[in-house]
C-alpha positions as CSV (number, residue, x, y, z in Angstrom):
1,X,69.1,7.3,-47.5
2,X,66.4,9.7,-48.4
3,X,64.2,8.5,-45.5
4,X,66.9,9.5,-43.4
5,X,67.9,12.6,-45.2
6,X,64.5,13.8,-44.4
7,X,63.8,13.2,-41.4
8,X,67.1,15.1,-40.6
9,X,65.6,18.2,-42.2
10,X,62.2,17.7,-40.6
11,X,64.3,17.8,-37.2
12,X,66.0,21.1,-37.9
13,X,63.2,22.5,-39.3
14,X,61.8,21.7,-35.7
15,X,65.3,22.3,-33.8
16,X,65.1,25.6,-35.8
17,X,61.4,26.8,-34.9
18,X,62.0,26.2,-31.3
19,X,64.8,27.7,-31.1
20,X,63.2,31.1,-32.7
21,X,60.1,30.2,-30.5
22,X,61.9,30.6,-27.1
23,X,64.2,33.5,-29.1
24,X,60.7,35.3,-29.2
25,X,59.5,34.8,-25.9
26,X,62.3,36.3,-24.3
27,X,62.4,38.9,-26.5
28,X,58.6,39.4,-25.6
29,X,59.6,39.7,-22.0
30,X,58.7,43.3,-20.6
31,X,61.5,45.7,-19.3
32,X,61.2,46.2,-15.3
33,X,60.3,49.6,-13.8
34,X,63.1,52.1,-13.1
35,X,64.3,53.2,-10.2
36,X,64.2,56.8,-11.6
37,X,65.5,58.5,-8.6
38,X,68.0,56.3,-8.0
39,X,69.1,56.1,-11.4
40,X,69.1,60.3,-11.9
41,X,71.2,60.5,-8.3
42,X,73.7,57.9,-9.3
43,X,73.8,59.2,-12.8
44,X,74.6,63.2,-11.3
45,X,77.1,61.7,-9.0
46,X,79.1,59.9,-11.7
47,X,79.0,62.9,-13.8
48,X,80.1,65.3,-11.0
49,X,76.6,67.5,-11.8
50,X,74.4,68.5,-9.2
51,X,70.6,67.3,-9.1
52,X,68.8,70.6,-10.7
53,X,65.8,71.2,-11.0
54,X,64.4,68.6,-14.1
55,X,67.1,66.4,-13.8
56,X,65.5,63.5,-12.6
57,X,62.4,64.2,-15.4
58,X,65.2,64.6,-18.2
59,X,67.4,61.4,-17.3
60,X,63.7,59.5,-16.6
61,X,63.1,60.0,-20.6
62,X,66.9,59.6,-21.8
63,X,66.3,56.4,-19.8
64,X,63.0,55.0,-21.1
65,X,64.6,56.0,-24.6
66,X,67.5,53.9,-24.0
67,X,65.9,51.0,-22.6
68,X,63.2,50.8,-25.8
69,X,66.5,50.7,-27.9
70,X,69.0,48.0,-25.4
71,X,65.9,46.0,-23.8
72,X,66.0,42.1,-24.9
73,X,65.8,42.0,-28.3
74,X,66.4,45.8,-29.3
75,X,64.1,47.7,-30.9
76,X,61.9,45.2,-32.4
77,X,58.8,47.1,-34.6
78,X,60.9,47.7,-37.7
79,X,62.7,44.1,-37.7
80,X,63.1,42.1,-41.1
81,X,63.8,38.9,-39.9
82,X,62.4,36.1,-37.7
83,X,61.9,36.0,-34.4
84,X,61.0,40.1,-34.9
85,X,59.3,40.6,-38.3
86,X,56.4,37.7,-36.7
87,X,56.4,39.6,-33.4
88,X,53.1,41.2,-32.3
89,X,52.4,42.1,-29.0
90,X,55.8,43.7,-28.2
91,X,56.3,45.9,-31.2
92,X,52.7,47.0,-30.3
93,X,54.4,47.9,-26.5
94,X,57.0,49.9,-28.2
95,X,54.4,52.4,-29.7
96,X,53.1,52.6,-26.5
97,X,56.2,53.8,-25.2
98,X,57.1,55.7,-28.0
99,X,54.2,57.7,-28.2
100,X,54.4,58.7,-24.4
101,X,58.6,59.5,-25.1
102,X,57.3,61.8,-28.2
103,X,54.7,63.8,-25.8
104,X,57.3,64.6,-23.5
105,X,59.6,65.6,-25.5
106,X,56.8,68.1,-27.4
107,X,56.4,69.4,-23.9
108,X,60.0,69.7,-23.1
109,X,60.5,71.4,-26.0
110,X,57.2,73.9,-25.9
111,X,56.7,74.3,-22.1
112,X,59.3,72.9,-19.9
113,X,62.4,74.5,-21.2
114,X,61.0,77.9,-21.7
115,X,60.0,80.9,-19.3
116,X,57.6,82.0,-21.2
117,X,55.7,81.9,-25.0
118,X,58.1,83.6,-26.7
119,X,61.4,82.6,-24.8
120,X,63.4,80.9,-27.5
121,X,63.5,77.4,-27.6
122,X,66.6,75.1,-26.7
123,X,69.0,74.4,-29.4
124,X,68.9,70.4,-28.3
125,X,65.3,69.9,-27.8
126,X,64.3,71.8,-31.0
127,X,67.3,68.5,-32.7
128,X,65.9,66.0,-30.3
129,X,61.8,66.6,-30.7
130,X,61.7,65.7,-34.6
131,X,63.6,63.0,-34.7
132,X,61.9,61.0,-31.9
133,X,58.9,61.7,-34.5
134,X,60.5,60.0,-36.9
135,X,58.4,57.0,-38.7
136,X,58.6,54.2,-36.2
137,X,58.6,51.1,-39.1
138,X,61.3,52.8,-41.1
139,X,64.3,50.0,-41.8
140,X,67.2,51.5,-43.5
141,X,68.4,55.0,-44.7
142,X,67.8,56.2,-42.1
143,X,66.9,53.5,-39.7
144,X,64.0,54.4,-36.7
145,X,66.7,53.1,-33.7
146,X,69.4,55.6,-35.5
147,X,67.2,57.9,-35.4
148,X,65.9,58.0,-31.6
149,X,69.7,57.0,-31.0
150,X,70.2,60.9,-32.1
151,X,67.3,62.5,-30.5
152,X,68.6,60.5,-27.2
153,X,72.3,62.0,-27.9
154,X,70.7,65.6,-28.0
155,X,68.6,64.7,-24.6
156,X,72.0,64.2,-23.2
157,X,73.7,67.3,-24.5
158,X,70.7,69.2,-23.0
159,X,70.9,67.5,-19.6
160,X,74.6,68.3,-19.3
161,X,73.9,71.9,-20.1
162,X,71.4,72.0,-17.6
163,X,73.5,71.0,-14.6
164,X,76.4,72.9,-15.7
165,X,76.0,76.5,-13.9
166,X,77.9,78.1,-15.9
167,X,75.3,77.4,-18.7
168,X,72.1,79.8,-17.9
169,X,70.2,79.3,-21.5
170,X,69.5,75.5,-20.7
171,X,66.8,75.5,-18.2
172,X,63.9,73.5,-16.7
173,X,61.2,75.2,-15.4
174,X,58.3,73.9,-12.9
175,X,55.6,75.6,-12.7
176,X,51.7,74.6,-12.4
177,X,50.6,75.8,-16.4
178,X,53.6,73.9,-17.6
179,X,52.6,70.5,-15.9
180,X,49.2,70.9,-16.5
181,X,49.4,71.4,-20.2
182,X,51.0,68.2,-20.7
183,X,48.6,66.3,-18.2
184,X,46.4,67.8,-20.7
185,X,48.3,65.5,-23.6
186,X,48.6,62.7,-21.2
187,X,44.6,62.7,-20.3
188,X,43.7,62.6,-23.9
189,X,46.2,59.7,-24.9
190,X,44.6,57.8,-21.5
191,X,40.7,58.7,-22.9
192,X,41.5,57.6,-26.5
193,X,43.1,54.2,-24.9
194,X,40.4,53.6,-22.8
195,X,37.6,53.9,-25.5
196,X,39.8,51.6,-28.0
197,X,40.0,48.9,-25.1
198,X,36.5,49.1,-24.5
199,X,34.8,48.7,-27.9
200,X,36.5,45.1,-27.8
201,X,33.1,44.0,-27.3
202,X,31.3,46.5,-29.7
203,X,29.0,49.5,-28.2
204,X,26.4,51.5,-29.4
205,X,27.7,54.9,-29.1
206,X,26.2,58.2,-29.5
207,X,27.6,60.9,-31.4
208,X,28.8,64.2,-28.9
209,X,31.6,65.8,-30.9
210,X,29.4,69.0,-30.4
211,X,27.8,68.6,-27.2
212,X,28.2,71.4,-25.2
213,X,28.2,74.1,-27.3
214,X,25.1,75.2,-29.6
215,X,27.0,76.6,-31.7
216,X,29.9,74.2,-32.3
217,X,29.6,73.5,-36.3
218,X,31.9,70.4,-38.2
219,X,32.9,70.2,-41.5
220,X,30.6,67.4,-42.4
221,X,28.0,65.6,-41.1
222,X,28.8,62.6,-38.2
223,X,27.4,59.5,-37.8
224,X,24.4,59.9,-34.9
225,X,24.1,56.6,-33.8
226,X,26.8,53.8,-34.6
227,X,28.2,50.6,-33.7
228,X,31.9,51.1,-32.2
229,X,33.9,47.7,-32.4
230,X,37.4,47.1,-32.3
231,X,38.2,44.3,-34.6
232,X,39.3,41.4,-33.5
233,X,43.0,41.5,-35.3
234,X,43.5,44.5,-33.4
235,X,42.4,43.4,-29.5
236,X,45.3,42.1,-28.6
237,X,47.6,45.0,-30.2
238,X,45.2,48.0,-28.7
239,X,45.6,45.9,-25.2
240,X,49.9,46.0,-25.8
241,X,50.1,49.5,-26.6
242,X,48.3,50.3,-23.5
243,X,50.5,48.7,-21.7
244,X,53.6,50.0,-23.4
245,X,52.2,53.5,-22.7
246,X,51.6,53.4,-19.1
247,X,54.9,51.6,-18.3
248,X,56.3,54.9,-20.0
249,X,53.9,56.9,-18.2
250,X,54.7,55.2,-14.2
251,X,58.5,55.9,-14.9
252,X,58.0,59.8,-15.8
253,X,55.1,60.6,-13.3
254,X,57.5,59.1,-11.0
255,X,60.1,61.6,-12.2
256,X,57.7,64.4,-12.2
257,X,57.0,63.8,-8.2
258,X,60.3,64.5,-7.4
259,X,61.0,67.7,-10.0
260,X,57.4,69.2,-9.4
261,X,57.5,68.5,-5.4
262,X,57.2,71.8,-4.6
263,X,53.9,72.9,-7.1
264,X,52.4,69.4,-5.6
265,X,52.6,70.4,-2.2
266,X,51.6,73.8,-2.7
267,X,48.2,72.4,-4.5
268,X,48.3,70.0,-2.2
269,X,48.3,67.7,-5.0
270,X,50.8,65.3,-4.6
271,X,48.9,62.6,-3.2
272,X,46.6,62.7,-6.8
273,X,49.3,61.9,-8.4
274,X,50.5,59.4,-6.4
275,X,47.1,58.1,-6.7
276,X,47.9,57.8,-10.2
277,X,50.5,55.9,-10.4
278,X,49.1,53.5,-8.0
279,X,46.3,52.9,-11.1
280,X,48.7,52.6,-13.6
281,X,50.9,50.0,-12.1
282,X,47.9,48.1,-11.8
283,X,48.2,48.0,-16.0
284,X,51.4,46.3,-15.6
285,X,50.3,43.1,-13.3
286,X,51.3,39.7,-15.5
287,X,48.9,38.4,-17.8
288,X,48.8,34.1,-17.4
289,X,46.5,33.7,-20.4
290,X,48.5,32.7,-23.4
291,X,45.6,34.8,-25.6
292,X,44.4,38.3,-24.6
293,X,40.9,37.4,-24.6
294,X,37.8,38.8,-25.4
295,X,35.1,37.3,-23.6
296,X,31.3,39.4,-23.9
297,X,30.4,41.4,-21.3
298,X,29.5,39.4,-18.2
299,X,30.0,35.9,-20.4
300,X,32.3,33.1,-19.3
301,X,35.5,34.0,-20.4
302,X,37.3,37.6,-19.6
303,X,37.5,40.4,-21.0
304,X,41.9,41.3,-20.7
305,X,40.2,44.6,-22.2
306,X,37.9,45.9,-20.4
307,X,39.8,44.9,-17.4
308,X,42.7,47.2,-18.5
309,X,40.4,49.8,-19.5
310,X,38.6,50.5,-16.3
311,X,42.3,50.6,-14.8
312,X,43.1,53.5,-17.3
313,X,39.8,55.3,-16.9
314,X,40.1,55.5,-13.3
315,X,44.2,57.2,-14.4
316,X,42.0,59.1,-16.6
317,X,39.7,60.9,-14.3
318,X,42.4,61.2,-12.1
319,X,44.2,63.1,-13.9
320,X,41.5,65.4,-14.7
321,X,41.1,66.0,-10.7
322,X,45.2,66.7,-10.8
323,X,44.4,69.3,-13.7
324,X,42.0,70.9,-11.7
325,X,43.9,71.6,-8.4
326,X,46.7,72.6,-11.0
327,X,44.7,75.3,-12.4
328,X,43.4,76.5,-9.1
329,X,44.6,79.9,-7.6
């Protein structure tokens, strides 16, 4: 009786773990890209709004809110229970996202929505900013999904306003300093990515944080010379992150073709960015090892890093040639 008694809680241990096993790997299962065009036009028709100027850029990042929120599994990185709380790589996917959502809104908020310095800010975006800030672990009281749940509501209080023409002080404005200072956020999330990635396999790496000026001072002395590894713990998260991010980053560059259309082509620009998201979606092609691994160099085994990472730097230095046609007269 007790033989059998066991071995009937053996197999739901095991009916149990599987079933939270193949819980977890659908929940682990990456959201598509959107159709952010599509999704903006068909969104505007529905509503009865017309398709303003920033409309497609502010439905882009309602959307990627909403889909970190309703994608399988919800919002994952603040979970308490089994599949979620022994989740890794998606959780790690979400920061990703988030921290692209939080740029844009920063830039929405500073740049985007105003005419000039000291135009006052929107009444929405100044709500919506600081809660999308909001710590991203955070459980209960209040929870991180209620939280961006708000900032999302605010988004779409502002994009209502926008497309209502009867509404002047909500407005979008695209111009080539506006885009080009939040490139500027977007190049130096992409650099900081790319070194993470590739110190999987440890560098020796120079300290520069004054090169270029003589006399550029710090407030204490820097390591000259150092060994830059990430550990091995944190490969495989560093690798999701980057991923997360430029998922985020393909749907609102996508956006930002169609808003900024008319700055592109008069830079002559709009092929750089193109040529951008072309290197990003490259970030997003399936990974068929089980492991993100972390082979040396030119060893046997690959390097999932350093692949992704010359993938980002070339976004990276793209980027910086976008800037630059930006910035010319």
């Amino acid at each position: 009786m007790e033989k059998k008694t066991t071995i009937g809680i053996l197999g739901g241990v095991g009916a149990l773990l599987l079933l939270l096993t193949l819980v977890g790997w659908y929940w682990s299962s990456e959201p598509d890209s959107i159709p952010v065009v599509a999704s903006a036009t068909s969104h505007a028709e529905a509503q009865g709004n017309n398709l303003v100027t920033g409309y497609v850029t502010t439905h882009t990042l309602i959307t990627v809110i909403d889909t970190l929120l309703e994608k399988p599994g919800g919002y994952i990185a603040n979970d308490i229970l089994p599949p979620g709380l022994v989740m890794d790589n998606m959780p790690n996917w979400e920061l990703g996202v988030l921290v692209q959502v939080r740029d844009l809104a920063r830039a929405f908020r500073r740049d985007f929505s105003r005419s000039q310095s000291q135009s006052t800010e929107d009444k929405d975006l100044a709500k919506a900013e600081p809660l999308l800030n909001f710590e991203h672990k955070s459980r209960f009281f209040p929870s991180s999904e209620s939280q961006y749940d708000d900032a999302k509501a605010y988004l779409e209080s502002y994009l209502a306003r926008l497309a209502d023409p009867k509404e002047s002080r909500a407005q979008f404005y695209t111009r080539a300093d506006n885009l080009s200072r939040w490139l500027s956020d977007v190049e130096t999330r992409l650099g900081s990515l790319s070194q993470r990635l590739s110190a999987a396999v440890g560098k020796a790496q120079i300290n520069t944080d004054l090169a270029g000026d003589s006399a550029a001072q710090q407030a204490t002395p820097g390591i000259q010379d150092q060994i830059v590894k990430t550990p091995w713990l944190e490969i495989d998260d560093v690798f999701y992150q980057t991923r997360g991010s430029c998922w985020a980053l393909i749907q609102i560059l996508t956006a930002i073709e169609n808003d900024f259309r008319p700055v592109l082509e008069k830079k002559n620009a709009r092929i750089s960015l193109k040529q951008i998201i072309r290197e990003l979606e490259s970030t997003q092609d399936a990974v068929w090892s089980p492991l993100i691994l972390n082979g040396e160099g030119f060893g046997l085994l690959a390097n999932h890093s350093l692949v992704m990472a010359s993938y980002v730097a070339r976004a990276h230095a793209a980027i910086i040639d976008l800037r630059s046609l930006l910035e010319q007269g």
